[in-house]
C-alpha positions in Angstrom: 102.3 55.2 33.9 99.8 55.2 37.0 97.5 52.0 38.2 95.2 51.9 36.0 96.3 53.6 32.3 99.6 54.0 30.7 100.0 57.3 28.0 101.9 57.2 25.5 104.0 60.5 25.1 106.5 60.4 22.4 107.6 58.0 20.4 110.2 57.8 17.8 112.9 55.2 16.4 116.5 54.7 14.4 117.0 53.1 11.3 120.5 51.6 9.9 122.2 52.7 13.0 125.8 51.9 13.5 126.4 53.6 16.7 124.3 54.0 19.4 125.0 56.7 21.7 124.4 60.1 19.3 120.9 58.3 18.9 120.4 58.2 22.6 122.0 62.1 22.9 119.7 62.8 20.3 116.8 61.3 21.8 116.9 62.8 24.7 117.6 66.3 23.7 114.4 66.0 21.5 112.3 64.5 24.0 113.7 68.1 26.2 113.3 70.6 23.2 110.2 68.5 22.2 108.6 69.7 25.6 108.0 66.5 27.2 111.0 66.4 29.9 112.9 69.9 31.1 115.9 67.5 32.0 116.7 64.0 31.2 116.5 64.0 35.3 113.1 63.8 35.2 112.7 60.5 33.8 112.0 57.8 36.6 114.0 54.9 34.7 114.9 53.7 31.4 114.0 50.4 30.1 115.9 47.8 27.8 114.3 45.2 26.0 117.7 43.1 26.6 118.4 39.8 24.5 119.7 37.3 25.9 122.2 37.0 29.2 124.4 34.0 30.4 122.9 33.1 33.6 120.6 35.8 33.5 117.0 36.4 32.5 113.2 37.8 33.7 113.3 41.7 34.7 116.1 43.3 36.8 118.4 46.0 37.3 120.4 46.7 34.4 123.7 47.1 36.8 127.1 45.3 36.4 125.6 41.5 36.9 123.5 42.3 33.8 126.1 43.9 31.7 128.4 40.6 33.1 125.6 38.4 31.3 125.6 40.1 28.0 129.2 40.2 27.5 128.9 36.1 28.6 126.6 35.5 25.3 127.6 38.4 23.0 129.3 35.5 20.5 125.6 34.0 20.7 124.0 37.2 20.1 126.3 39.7 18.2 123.4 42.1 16.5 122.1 42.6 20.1 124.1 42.4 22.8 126.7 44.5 22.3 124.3 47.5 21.3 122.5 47.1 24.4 126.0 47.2 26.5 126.5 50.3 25.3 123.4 51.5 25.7 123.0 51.1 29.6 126.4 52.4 29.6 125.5 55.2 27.9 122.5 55.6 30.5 124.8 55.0 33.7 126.8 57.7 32.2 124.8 60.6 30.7 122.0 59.6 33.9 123.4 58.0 36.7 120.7 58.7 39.0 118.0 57.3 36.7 117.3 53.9 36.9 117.9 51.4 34.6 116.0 48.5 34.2 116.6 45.5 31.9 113.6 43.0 30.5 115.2 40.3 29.0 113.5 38.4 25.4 113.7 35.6 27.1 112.2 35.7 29.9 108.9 35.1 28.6 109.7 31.8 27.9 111.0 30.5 31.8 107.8 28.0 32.1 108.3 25.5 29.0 109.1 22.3 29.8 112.4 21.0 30.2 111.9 18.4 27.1 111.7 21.6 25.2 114.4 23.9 26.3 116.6 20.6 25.9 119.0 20.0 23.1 120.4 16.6 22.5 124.1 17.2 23.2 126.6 16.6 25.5 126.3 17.4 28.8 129.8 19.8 29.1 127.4 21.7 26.0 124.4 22.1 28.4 126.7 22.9 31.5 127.4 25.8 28.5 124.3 27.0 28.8 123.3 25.8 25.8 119.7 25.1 25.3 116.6 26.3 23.8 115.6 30.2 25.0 112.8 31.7 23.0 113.3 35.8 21.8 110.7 38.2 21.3 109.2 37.6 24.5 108.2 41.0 25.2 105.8 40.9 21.4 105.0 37.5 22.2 103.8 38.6 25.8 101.3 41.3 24.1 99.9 39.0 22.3 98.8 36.7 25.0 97.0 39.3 26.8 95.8 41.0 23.9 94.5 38.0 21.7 92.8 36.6 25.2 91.2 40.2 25.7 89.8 39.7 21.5 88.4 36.2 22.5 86.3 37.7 25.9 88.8 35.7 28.2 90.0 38.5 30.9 90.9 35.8 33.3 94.0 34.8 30.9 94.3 38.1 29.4 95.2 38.9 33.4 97.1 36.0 33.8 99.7 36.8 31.1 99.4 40.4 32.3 101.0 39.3 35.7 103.1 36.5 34.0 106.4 38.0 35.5 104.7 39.0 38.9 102.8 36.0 39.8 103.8 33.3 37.7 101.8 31.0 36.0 100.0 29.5 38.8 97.1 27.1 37.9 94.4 27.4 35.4 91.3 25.9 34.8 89.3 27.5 32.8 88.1 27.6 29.3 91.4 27.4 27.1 92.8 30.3 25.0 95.6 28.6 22.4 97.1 31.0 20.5 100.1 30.3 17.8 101.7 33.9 17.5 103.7 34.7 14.2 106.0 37.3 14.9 107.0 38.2 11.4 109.4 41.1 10.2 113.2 41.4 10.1 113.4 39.1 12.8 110.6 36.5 13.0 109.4 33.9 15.3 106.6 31.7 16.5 105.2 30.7 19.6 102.6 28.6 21.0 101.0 30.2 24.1 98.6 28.1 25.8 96.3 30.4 28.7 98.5 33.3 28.6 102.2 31.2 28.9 104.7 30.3 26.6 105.2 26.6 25.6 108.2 27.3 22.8 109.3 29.0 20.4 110.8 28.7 16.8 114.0 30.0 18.1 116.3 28.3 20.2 120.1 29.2 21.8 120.3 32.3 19.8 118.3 34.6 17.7 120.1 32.8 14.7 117.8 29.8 14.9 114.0 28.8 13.6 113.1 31.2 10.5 114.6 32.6 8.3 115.3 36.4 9.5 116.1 39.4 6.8 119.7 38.5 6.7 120.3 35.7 9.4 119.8 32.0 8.5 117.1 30.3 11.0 117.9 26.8 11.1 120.3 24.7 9.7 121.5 21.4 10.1 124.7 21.7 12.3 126.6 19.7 9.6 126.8 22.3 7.2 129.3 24.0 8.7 132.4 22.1 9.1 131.4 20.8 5.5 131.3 24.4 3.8 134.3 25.2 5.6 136.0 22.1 3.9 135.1 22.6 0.4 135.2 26.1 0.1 138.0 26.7 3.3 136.5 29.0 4.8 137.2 29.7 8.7 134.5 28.7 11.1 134.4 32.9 11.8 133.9 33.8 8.4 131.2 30.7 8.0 129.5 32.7 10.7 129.7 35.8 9.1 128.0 34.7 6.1 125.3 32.9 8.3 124.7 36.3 10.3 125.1 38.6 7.1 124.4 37.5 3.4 121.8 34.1 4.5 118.1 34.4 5.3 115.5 36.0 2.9 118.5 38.4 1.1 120.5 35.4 1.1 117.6 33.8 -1.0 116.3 36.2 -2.8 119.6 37.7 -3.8 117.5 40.9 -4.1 117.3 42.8 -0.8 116.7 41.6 3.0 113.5 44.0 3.1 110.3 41.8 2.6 108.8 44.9 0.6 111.6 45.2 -2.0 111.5 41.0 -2.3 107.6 40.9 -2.9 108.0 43.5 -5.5 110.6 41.4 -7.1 108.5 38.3 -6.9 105.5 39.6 -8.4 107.9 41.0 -11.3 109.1 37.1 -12.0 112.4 36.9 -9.8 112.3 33.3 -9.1 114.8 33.7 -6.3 112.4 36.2 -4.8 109.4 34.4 -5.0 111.8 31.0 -3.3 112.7 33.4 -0.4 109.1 33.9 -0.1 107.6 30.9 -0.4 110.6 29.3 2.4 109.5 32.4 4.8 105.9 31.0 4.3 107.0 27.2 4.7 108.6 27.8 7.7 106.0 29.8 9.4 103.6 26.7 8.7 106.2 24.2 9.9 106.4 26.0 13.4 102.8 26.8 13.7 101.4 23.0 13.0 104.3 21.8 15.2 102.1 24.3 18.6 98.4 23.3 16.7 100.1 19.6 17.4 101.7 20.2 20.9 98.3 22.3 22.2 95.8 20.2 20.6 93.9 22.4 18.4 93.8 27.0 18.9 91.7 29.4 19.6 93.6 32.5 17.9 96.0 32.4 15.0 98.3 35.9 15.4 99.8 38.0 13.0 102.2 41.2 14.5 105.3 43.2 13.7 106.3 44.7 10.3 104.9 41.7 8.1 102.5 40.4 10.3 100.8 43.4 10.4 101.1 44.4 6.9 101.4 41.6 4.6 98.0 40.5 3.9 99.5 38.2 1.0 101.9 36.6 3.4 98.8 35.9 5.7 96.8 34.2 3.4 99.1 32.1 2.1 100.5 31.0 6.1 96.6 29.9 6.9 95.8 29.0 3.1 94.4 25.4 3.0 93.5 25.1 6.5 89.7 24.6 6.2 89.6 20.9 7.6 91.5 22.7 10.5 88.8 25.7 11.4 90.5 28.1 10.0 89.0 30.0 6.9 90.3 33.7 5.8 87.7 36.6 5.3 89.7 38.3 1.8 88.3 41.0 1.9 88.7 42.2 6.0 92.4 40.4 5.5 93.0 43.1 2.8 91.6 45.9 5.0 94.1 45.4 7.8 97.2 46.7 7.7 99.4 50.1 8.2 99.0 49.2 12.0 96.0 48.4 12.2 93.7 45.6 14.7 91.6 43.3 13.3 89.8 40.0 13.1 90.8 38.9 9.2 88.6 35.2 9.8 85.3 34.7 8.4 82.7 34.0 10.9 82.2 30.5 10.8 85.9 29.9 11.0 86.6 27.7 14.1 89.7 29.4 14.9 90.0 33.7 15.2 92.5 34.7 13.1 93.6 38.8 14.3 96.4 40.9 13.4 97.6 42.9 16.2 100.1 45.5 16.2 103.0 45.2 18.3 103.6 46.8 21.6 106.2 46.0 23.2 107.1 49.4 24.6 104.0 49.0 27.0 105.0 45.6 28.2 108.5 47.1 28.9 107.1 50.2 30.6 104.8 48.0 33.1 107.6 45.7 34.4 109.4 48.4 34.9 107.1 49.9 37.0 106.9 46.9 38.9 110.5 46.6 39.2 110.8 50.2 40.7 108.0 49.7 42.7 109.6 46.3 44.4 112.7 47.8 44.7 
């Protein structure tokens, strides 16, 4: 990382991991037989793209106050938090002199108003901490500078650059609306209006807004007391089935993996082509709520696993959207994918519609930087 470019060295990833420290040990002795560290000493900090933290959010040292916070919400956020405990532990342990720094998914979403973060509830719930939050602020950050950079603004693309530096200040200049779909395991979307966050699709916990690969997205609170009265089941084990067997496998009865349930679907699996087609509803419900709230966009986005790959899933999310400025180019929708940027709108279409591939390692990277270099 210097001023001016940030290189990408190595990169590499886990699937279906269960525990997390061999993966870091692992990690790091590759990275040293690999060639690109002689120690694990050499590395100036780690970074940890953190959940969510009771009392806690933006970009700071992943010491004992943030470990404090994740423990505070790990019934909120049980995928998450508790991996990322033991990961800094891990760190502090294996690395002590390295610094650890800790972005949390929220923080991205600090500025929206209050008559958003607000749920209707008692007050003894919001002393809680209970309220709306926002996840996948580091994706969601990307695209604000990177879908402003595709429409020739540099101003915002700046502006959301130095979000977390200079906050959001005032802006007056030509707008840049963009309704971000975040779509893969775990999915989301955000309205970002000139580079800063005005909601999300998820709420108190990464449990909430669509439905994820396994997890439910919303629900009407009611369900639960009444499942666990006519079937008795526990309020823990209600939980476990929302966390574990709901969302798209829940659905589809097939798989949680998007891949495996489009196959399905395009075989005649009813079920599959429902989890689908409620994936697809969803992601229209969110984004016409942010085309209502921002009056009008600039830049539809598609990133992360389906986003960036789906082109079915695409057209179907803007299909019928004409009156609305947005029209779909087939044929460049079908050309982008496998990681791939592009613009997949015709070129009278009112509204851009891009795929960008995620990066949410380089977001991560620069505020670390800037944390070290405040520090």
């Amino acid at each position: 990382m210097s001023d001016t470019l940030a290189t990408l060295l190595a990169t590499g990833g886990f699937e279906r991991v269960t525990e997390y420290t061999p993966c870091i040990e692992q990690m790091l002795e590759t990275l040293v037989g690999e060639g690109h560290l002689q120690s694990g000493q050499d590395l100036d900090a780690v970074g940890f793209k953190t959940v969510l933290g009771k009392d806690l959010s933006g970009c700071v040292t992943a010491d004992e106050r943030v470990l404090e916070a994740l423990d505070g919400f790990k019934e909120v956020a049980p995928a998450h938090n508790p991996a990322y405990s033991e990961g800094i532990r891990c760190f502090a342990e294996k690395l002590p002199s390295v610094k650890r720094v800790a972005l949390f998914e929220t923080a991205f979403f600090q500025w929206a108003d209050e008559a958003f973060t607000t749920y209707a509830i008692p007050q003894a719930w919001r002393d809680l901490g209970i309220r709306r939050y926002g996840f996948h602020g580091a994706s969601h950050k990307f695209i604000a500078e990177r879908s402003a950079e595709m429409v020739g603004n540099e101003v915002v693309a700046e502006r959301a650059r130095r979000l977390y530096v200079d906050g959001p200040g005032e802006y007056t200049g030509d707008p840049v609306r963009v309704i971000s779909c975040h779509l893969g395991g775990s999915s989301s979307v955000v309205g970002i209006n000139n580079g800063v966050a005005i909601g999300s699709s998820m709420g108190f916990s990464p449990q909430s807004g669509l439905p994820q690969n396994n997890r439910v997205g919303d629900l009407d609170s009611m369900a639960i007391p009444y499942v666990s009265k006519m079937l008795g089941l526990s309020v823990e084990e209600a939980e476990r089935q929302l966390n574990k067997e709901s969302g798209l496998l829940g659905l589809s009865k097939v798989s949680n993996d998007a891949r495996d349930i489009d196959e399905a679907a395009a075989a005649g699996n009813a079920d599959a082509k429902l989890a689908m087609d409620v994936l697809i509803d969803s992601i229209r419900h969110w984004a016409g709520s942010f085309f209502f709230k921002m009056g009008g966009v600039e830049v539809i986005s598609f990133t992360a696993g389906m986003g960036e790959n789906d082109p079915a899933l695409r057209a179907a999310v803007c299909a019928g959207l004409e009156g609305l400025g947005v029209k779909i180019d087939a044929e460049r929708n079908a050309k982008v994918i496998r990681g791939a940027e592009g613009v997949i709108s015709s070129d009278d279409s009112k509204v851009k519609v891009v795929v960008i591939p995620a990066n949410e390692e380089l977001v991560i990277a620069r505020e670390v930087v800037r944390n070290i270099e405040a520090s």
